[in-house]
Biopython code that builds the backbone (N, CA, C, O; Angstrom):
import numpy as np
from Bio.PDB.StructureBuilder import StructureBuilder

atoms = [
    (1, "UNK", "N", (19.906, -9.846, 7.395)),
    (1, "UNK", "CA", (18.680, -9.747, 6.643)),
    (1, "UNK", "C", (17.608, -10.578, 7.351)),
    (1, "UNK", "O", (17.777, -11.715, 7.791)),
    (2, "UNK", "N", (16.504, -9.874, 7.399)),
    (2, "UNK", "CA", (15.095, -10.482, 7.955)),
    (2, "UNK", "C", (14.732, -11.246, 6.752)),
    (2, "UNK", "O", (14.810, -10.950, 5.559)),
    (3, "UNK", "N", (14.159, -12.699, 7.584)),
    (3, "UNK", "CA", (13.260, -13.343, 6.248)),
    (3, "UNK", "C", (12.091, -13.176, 7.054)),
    (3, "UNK", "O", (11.851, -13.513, 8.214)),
    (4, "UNK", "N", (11.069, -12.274, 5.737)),
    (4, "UNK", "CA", (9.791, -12.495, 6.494)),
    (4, "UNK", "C", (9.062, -13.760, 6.217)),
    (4, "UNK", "O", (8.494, -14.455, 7.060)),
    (5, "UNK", "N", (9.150, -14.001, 4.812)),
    (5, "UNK", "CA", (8.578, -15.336, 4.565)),
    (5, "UNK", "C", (9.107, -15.845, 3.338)),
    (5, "UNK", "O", (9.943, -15.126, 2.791)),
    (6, "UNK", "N", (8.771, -17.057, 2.713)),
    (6, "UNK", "CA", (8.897, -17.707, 1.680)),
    (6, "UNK", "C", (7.702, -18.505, 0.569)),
    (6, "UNK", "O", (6.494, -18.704, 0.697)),
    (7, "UNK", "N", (8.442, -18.753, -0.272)),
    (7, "UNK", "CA", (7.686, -18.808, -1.119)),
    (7, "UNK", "C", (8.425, -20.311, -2.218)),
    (7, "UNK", "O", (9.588, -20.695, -2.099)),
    (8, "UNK", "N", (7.632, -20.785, -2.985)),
    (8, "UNK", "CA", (8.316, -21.680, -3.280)),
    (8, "UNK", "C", (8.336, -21.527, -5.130)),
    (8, "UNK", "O", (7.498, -20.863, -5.741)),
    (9, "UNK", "N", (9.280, -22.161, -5.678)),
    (9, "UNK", "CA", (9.011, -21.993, -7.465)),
    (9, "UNK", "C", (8.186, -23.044, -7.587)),
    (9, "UNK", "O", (8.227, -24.014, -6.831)),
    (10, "UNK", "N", (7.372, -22.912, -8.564)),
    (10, "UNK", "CA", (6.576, -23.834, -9.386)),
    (10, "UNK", "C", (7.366, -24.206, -10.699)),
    (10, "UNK", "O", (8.287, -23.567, -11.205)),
    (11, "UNK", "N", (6.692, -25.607, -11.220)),
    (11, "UNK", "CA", (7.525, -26.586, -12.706)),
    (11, "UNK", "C", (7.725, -25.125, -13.430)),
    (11, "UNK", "O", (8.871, -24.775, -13.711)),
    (12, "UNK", "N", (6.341, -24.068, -13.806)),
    (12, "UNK", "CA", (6.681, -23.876, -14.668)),
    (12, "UNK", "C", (7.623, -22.038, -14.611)),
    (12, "UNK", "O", (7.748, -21.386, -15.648)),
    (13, "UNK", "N", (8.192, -21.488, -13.150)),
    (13, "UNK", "CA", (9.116, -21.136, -12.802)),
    (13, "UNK", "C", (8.290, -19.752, -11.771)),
    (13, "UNK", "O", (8.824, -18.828, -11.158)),
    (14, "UNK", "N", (6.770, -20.127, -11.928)),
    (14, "UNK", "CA", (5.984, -18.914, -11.133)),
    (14, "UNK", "C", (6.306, -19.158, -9.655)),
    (14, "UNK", "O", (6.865, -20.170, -9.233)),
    (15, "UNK", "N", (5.866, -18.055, -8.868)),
    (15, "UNK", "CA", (5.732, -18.414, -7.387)),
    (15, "UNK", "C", (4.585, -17.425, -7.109)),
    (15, "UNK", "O", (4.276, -16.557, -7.926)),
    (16, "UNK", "N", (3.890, -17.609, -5.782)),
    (16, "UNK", "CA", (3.298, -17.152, -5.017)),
    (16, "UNK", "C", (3.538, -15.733, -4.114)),
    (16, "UNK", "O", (3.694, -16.095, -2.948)),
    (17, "UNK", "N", (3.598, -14.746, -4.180)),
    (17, "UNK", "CA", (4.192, -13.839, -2.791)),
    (17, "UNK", "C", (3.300, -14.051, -2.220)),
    (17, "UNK", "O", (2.086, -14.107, -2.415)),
    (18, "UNK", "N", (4.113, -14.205, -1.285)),
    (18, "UNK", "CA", (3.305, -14.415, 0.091)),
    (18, "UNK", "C", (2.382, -13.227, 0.985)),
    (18, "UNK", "O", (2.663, -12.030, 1.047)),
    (19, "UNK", "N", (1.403, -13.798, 1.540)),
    (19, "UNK", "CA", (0.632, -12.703, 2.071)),
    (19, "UNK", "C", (1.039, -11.331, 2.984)),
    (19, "UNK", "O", (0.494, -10.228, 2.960)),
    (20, "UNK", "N", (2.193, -11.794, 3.801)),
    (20, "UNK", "CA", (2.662, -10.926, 4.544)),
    (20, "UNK", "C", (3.595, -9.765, 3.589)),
    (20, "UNK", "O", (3.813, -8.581, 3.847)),
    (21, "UNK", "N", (4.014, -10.540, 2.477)),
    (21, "UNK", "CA", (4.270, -9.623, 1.649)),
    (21, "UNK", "C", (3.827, -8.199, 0.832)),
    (21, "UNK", "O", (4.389, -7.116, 0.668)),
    (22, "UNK", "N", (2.384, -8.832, 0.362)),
    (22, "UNK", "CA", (1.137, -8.410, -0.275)),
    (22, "UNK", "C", (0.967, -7.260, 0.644)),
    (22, "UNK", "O", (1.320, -6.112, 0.375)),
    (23, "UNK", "N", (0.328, -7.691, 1.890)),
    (23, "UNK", "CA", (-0.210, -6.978, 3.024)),
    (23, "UNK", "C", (0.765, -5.426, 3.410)),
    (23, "UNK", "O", (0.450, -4.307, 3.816)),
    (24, "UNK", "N", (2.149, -6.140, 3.000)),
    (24, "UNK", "CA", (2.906, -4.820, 3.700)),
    (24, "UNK", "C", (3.126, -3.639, 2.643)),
    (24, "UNK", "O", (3.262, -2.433, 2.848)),
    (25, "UNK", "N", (3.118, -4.393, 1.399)),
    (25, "UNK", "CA", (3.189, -3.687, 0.135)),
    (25, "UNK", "C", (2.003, -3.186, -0.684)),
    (25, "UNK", "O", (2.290, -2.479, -1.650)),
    (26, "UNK", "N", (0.661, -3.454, -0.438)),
    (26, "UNK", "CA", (-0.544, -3.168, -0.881)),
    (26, "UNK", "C", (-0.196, -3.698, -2.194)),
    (26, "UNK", "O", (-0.497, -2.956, -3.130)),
    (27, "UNK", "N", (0.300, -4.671, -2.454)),
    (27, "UNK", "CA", (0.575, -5.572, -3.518)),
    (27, "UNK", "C", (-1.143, -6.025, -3.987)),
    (27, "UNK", "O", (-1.874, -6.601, -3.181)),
    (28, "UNK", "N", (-1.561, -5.689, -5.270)),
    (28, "UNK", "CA", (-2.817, -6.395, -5.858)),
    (28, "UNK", "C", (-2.631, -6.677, -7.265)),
    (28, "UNK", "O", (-1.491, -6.938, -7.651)),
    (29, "UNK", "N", (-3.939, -6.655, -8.378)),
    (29, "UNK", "CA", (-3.905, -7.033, -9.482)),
    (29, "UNK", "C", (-3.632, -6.729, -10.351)),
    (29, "UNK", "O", (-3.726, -7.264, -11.456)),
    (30, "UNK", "N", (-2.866, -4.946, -9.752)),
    (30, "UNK", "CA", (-2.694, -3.682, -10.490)),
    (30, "UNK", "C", (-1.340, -3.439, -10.490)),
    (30, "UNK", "O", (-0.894, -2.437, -11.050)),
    (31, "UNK", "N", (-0.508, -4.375, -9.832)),
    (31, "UNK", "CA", (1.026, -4.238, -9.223)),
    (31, "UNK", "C", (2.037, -5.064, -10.119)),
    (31, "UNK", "O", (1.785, -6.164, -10.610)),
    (32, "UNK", "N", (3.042, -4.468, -10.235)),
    (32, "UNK", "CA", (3.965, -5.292, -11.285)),
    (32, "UNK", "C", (5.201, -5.312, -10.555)),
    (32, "UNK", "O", (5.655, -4.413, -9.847)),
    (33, "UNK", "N", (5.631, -6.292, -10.772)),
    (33, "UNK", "CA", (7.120, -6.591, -9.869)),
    (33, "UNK", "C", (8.396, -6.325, -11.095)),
    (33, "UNK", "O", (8.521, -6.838, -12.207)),
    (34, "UNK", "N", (8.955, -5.663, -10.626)),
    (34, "UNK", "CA", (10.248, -4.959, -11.277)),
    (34, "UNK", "C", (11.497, -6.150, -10.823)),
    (34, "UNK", "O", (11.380, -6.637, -9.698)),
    (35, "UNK", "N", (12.538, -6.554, -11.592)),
    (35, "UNK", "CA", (13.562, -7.523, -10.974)),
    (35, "UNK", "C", (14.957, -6.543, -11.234)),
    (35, "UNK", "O", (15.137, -5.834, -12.224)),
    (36, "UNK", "N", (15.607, -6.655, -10.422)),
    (36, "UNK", "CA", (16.832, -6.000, -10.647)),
    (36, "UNK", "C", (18.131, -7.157, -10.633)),
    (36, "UNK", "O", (17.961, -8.341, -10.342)),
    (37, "UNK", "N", (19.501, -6.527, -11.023)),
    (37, "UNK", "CA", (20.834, -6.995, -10.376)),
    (37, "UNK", "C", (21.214, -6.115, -9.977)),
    (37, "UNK", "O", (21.565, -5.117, -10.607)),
    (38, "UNK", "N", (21.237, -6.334, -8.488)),
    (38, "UNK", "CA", (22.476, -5.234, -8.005)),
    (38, "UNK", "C", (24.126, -4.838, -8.544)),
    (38, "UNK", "O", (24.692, -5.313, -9.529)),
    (39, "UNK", "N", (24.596, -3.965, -7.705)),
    (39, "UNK", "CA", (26.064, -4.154, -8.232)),
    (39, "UNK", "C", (27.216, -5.243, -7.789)),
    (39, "UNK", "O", (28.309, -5.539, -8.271)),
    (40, "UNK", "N", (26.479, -5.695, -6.665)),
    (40, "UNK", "CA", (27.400, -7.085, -5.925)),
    (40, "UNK", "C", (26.644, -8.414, -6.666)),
    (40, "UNK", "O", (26.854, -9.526, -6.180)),
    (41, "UNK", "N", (25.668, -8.264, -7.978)),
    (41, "UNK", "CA", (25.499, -9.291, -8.673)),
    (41, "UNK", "C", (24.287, -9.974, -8.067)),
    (41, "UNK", "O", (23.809, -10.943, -8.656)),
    (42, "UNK", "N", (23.631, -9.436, -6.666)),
    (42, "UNK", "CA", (22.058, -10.007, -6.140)),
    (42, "UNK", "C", (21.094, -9.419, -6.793)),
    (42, "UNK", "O", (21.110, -8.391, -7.471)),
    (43, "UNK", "N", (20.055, -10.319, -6.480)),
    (43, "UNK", "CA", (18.842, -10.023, -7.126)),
    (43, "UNK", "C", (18.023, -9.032, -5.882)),
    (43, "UNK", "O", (18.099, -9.163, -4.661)),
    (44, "UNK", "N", (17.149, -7.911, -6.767)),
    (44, "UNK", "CA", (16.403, -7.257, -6.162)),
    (44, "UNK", "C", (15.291, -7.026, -6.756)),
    (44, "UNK", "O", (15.143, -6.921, -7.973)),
    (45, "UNK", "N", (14.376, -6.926, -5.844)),
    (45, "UNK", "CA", (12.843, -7.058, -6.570)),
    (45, "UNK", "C", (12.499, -5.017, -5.882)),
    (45, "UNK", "O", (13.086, -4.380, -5.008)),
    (46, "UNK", "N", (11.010, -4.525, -7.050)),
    (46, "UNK", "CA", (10.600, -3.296, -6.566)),
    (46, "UNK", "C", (9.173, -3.793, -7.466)),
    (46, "UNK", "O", (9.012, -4.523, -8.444)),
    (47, "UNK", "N", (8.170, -2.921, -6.511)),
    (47, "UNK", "CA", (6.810, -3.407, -6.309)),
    (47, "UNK", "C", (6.441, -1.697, -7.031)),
    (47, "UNK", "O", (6.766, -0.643, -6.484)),
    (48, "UNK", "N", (5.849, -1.794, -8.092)),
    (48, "UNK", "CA", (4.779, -0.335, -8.866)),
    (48, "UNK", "C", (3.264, -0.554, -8.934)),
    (48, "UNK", "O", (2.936, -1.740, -8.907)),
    (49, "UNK", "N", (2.387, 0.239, -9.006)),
    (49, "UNK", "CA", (1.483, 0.135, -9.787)),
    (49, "UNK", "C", (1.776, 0.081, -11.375)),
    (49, "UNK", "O", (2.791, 0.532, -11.906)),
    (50, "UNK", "N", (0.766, -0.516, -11.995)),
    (50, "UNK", "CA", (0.726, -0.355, -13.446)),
    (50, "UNK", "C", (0.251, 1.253, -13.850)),
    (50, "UNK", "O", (-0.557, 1.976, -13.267)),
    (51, "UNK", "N", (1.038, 1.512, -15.027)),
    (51, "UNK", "CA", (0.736, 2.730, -15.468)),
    (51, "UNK", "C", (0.178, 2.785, -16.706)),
    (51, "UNK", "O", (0.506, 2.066, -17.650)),
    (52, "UNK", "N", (-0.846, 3.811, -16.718)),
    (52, "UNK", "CA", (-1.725, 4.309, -17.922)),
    (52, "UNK", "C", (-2.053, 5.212, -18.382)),
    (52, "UNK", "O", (-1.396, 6.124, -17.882)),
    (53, "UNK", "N", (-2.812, 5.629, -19.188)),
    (53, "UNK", "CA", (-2.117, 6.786, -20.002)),
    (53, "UNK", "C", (-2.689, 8.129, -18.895)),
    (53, "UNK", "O", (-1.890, 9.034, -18.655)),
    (54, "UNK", "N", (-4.134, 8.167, -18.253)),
    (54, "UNK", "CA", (-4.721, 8.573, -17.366)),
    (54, "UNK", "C", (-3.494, 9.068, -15.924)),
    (54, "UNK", "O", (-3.518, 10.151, -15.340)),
    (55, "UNK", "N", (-2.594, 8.000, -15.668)),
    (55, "UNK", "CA", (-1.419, 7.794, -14.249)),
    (55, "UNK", "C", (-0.343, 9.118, -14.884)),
    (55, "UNK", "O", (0.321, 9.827, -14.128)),
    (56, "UNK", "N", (-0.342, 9.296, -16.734)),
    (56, "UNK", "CA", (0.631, 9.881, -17.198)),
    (56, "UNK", "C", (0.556, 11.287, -17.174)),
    (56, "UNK", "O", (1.497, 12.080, -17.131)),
    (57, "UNK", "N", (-0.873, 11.565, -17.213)),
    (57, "UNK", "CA", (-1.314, 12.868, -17.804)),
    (57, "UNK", "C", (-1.000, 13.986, -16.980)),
    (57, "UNK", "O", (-1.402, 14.136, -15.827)),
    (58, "UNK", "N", (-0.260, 14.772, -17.621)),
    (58, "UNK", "CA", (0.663, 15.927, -17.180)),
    (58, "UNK", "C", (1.468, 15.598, -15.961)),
    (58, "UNK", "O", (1.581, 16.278, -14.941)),
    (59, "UNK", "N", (2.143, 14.144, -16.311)),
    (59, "UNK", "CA", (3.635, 14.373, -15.690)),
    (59, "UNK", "C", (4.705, 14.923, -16.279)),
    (59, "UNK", "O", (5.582, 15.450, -15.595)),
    (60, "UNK", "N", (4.757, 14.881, -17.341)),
    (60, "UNK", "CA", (5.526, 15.783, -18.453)),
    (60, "UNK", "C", (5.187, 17.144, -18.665)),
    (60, "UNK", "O", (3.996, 17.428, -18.792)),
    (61, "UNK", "N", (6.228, 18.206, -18.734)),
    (61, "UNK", "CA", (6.259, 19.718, -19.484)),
    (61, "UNK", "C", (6.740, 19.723, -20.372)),
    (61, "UNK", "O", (7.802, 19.103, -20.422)),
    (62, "UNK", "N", (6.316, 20.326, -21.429)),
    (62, "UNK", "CA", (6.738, 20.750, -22.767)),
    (62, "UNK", "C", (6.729, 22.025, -23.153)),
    (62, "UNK", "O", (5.817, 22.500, -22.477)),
    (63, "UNK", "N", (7.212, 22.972, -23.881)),
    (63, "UNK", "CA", (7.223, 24.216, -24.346)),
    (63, "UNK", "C", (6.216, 24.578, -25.536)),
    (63, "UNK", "O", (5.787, 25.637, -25.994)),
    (64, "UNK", "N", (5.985, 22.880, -25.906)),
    (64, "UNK", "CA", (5.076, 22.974, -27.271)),
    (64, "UNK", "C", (3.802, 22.779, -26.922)),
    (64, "UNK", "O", (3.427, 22.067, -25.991)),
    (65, "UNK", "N", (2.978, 23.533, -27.810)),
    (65, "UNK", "CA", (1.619, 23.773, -27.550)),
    (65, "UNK", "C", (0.355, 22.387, -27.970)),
    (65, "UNK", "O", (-0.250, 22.262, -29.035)),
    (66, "UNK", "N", (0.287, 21.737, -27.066)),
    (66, "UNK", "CA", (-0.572, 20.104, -27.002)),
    (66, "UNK", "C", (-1.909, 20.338, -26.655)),
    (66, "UNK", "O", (-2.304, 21.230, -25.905)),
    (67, "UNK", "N", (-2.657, 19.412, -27.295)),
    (67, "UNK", "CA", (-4.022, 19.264, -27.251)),
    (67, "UNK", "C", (-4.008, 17.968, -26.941)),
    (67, "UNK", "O", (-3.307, 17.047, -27.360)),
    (68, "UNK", "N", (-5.182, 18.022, -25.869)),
    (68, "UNK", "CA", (-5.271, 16.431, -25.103)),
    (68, "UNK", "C", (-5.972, 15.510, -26.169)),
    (68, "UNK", "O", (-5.664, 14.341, -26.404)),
    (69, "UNK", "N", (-7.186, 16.402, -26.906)),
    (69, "UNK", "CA", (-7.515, 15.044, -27.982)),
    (69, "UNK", "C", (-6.463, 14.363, -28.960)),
    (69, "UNK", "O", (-6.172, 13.167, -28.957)),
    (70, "UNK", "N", (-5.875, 15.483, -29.915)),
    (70, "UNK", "CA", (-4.921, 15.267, -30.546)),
    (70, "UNK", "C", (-3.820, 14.047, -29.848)),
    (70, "UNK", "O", (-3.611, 12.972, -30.411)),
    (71, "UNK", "N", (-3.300, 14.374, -28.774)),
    (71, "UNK", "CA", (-2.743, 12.595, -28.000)),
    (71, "UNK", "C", (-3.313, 12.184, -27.631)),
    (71, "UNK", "O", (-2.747, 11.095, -27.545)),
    (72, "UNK", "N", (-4.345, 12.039, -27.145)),
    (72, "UNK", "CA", (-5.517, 10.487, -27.177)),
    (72, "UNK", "C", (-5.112, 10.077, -28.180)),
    (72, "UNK", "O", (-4.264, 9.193, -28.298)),
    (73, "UNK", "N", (-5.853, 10.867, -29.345)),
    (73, "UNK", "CA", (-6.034, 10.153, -31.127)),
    (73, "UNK", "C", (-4.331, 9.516, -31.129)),
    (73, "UNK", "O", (-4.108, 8.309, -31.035)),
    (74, "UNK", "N", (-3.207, 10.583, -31.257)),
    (74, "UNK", "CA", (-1.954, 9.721, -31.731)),
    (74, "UNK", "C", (-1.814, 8.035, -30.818)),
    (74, "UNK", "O", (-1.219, 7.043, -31.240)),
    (75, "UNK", "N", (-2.561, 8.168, -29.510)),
    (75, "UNK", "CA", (-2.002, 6.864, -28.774)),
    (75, "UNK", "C", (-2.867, 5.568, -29.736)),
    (75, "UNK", "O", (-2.357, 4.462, -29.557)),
    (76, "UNK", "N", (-3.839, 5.574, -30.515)),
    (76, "UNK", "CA", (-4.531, 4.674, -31.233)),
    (76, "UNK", "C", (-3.983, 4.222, -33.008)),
    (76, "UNK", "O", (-4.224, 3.316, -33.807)),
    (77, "UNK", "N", (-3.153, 5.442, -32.969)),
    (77, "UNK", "CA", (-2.343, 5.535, -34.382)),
    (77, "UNK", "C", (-1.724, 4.538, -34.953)),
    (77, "UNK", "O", (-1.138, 4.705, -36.022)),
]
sb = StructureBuilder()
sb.init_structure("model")
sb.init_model(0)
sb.init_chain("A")
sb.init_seg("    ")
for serial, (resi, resn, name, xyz) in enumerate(atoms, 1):
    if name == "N":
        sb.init_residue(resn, " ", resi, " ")
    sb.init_atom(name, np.array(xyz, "f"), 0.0, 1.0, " ", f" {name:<3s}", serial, name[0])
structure = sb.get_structure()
């Protein structure tokens, strides 16, 4: 395993990623870090954008007949 870089914990258990990290991952203010356990019991990290309802719209098929206002309105319900 390559270490590209490090990073250190803070008191209250945050850390920093590091830039080379950021840089390779287009890591910004919009990015959420996912933590995993593998199956050999290590930790694994995965880098997303945040999602919204806009990121959602028609990733799903349905057979039933939907109106986009009608789910706007239910998401405020």
């Amino acid at each position: 395993m390559l270490i590209l870089a490090t990073s250190k914990i803070q008191s209250n258990y945050q850390t920093t990623i590091p830039k080379e990290i950021r840089k390779n991952y287009e890591i910004d203010n919009e990015t959420v870090v996912e933590w995993f356990i593998n199956k050999n019991g290590n930790p694994e990290i995965n880098f997303r954008k945040k999602r919204n309802f806009k990121n959602l719209a028609g990733a799903f098929k349905t057979d039933e007949k939907t109106n986009a206002v009608e789910l706007k309105r239910g998401l405020y319900e």
